[in-house]
N, C-alpha and C positions, 0 to 999 in steps of 0.2 A: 139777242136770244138765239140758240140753238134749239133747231127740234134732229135727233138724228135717227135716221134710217139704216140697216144693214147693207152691205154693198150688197150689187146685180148678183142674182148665180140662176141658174136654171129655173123652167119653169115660171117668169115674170117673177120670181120675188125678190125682193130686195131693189135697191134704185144705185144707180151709177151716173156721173158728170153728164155724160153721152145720152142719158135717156131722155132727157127734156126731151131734148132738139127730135131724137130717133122715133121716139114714140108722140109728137108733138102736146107735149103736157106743158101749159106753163111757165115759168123759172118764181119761183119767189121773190119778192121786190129786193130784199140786198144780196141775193144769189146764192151759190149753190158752193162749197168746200170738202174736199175728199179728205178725208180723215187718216189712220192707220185701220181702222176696219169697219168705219161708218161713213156714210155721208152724210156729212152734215148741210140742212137747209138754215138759212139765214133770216136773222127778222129782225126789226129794231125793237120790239116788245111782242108781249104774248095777243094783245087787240090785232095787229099786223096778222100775227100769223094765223089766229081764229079768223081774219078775213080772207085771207089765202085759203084757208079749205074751204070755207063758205063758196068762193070762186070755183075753187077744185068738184065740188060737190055742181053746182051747173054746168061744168063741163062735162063732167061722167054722167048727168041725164039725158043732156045733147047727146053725146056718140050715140051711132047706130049700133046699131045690136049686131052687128056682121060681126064675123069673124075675124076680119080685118082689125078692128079694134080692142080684142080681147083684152090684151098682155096690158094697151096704154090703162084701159079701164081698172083692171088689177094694180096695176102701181099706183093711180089715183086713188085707191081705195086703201092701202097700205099708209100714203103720205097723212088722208084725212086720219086715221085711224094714230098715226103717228104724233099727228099736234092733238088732236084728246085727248090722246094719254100724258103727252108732255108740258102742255101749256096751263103756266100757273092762272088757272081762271079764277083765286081770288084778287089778282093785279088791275082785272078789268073791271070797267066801271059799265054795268049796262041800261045804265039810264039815260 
């Protein structure tokens, strides 16, 4: 399964290859694929990837609140926002 994002442009929005590492977020368990105008993140199914933002979501409570982490906090918040809207949640079983 594919959840895909818009490439980097100004302003922290959008995600690029580079930003894992740059802005330390992360990578998804089967990784990350640059598309022709998306990035695509990777997942073996939609439970994977509902637990990857689940993850994502603990990390963007951690960060400080400094300005220092703005931009990574913003993409975390894009990606989560990304597997909701993408992820077939009647595939998962939440029993």
């Amino acid at each position: 399964m594919e959840i895909h994002l818009p490439f980097a442009s100004d302003d922290c929005i959008g995600l690029s290859e580079t930003d894992f590492a740059d802005y330390k977020i992360p990578e998804p368990p089967q990784g990350v694929k640059k598309g022709r105008s998306k990035t695509h993140l990777l997942f073996n199914n939609s439970e994977e990837a509902l637990k990857y933002a689940i993850h994502l979501n603990d990390v963007h409570e951690r960060m400080e609140a400094s300005s220092e982490y703005e931009c990574s906090k913003k993409k975390i918040r894009q990606i989560i926002e990304a597997v909701n809207q993408q992820v077939d949640f009647k595939s998962i079983n939440f029993d």
